[in-house]
C-alpha positions as CSV (number, residue, x, y, z in Angstrom):
1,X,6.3,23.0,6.6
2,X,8.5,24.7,9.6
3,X,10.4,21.3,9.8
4,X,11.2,20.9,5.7
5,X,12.4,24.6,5.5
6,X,14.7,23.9,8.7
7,X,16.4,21.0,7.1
8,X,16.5,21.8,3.9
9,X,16.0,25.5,3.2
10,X,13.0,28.0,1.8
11,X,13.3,27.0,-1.1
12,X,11.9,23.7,-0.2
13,X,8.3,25.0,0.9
14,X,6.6,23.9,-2.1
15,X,7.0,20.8,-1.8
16,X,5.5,20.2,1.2
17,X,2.2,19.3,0.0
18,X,4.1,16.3,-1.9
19,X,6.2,15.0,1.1
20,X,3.2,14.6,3.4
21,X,1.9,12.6,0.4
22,X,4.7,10.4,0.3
23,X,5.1,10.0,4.2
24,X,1.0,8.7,3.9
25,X,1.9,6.5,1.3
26,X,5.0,4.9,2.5
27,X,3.1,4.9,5.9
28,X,0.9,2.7,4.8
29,X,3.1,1.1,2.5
30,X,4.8,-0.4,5.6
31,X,2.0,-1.5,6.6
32,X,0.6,-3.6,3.8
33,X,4.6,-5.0,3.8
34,X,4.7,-6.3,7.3
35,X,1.2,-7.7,6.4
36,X,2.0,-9.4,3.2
37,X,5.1,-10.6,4.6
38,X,3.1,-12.3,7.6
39,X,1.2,-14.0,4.7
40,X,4.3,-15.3,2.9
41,X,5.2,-16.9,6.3
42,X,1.8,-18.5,6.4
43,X,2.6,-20.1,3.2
44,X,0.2,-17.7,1.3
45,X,2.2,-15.9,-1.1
46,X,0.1,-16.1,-3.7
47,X,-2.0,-13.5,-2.1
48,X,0.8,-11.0,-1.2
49,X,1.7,-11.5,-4.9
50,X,-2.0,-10.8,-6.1
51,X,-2.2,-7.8,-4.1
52,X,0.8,-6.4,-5.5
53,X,-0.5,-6.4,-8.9
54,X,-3.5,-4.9,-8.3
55,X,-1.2,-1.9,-6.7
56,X,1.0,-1.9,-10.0
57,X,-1.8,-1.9,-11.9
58,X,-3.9,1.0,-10.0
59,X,-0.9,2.8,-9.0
60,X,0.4,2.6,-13.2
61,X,-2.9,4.2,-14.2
62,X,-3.1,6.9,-11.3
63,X,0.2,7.6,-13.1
64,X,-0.7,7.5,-16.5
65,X,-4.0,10.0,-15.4
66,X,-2.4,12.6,-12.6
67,X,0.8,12.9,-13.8
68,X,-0.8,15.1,-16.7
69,X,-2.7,17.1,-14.4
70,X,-1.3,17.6,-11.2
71,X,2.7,16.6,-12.1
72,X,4.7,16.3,-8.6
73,X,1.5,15.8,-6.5
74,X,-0.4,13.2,-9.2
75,X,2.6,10.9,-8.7
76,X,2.8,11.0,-5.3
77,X,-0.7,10.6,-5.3
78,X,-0.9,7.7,-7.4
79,X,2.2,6.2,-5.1
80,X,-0.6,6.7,-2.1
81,X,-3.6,5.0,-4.1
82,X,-1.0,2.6,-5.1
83,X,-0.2,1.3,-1.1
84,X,-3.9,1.9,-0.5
85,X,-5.3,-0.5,-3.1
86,X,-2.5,-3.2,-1.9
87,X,-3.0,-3.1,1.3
88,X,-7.0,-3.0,0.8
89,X,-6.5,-6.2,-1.7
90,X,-4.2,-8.4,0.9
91,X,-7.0,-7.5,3.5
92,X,-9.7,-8.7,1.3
93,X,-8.1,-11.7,-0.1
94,X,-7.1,-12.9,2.7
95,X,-10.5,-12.3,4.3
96,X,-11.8,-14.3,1.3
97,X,-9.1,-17.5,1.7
98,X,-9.6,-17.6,5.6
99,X,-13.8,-17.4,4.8
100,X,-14.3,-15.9,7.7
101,X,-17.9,-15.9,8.6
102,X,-18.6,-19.0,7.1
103,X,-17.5,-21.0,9.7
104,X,-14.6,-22.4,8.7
105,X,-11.2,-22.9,10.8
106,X,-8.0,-21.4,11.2
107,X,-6.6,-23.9,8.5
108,X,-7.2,-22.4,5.7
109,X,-4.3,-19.2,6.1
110,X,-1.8,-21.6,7.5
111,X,-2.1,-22.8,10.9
112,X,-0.6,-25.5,11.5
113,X,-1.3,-28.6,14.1
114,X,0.6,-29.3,16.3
């Protein structure tokens, strides 16, 4: 709060709740990013792709739900479920496509021989 009424005033305060929203969600935005892009460069992006929809889709109805409720902070809320549930769904499908724990190799998320 000291730091968002520096830069941009008093009148600024109540938002604060909402921007440390948004820095958690576009935290871990960034993450599930760097991690679907790592999968695109393994030749998976059908699972980067996957996972994105199941964000639009849980973000969209955090949306349609919060915004009614809690306005400013339901959206920024539903932004955070919607980096949380892509991030959680690239893990898992990718967990799922490498079958880890069954035994099988490193070929299956793109390694390549060399």
């Amino acid at each position: 709060k000291p730091l968002l009424s520096l830069i941009y005033g008093e009148a600024f305060i109540p938002a604060a709740q909402i921007l440390q929203i948004l820095v958690a969600a576009g935290g871990i935005g960034a993450v599930y990013r760097i991690f679907a892009d790592g999968l695109r460069g393994m030749g998976q992006p059908g699972i980067a792709s996957q996972a994105e929809l199941v964000g639009l889709f849980t973000g969209g109805t955090a949306l349609v739900i919060q915004i009614p409720k809690w306005a400013s902070e339901g959206a920024a809320l539903a932004a955070l479920i919607a980096a949380v549930t892509s991030l959680v769904a690239a893990l898992i499908l990718a967990y799922r496509k490498q079958g880890l724990g069954q035994g099988s190799s490193n070929k299956d998320l793109g390694s390549r021989e060399v």
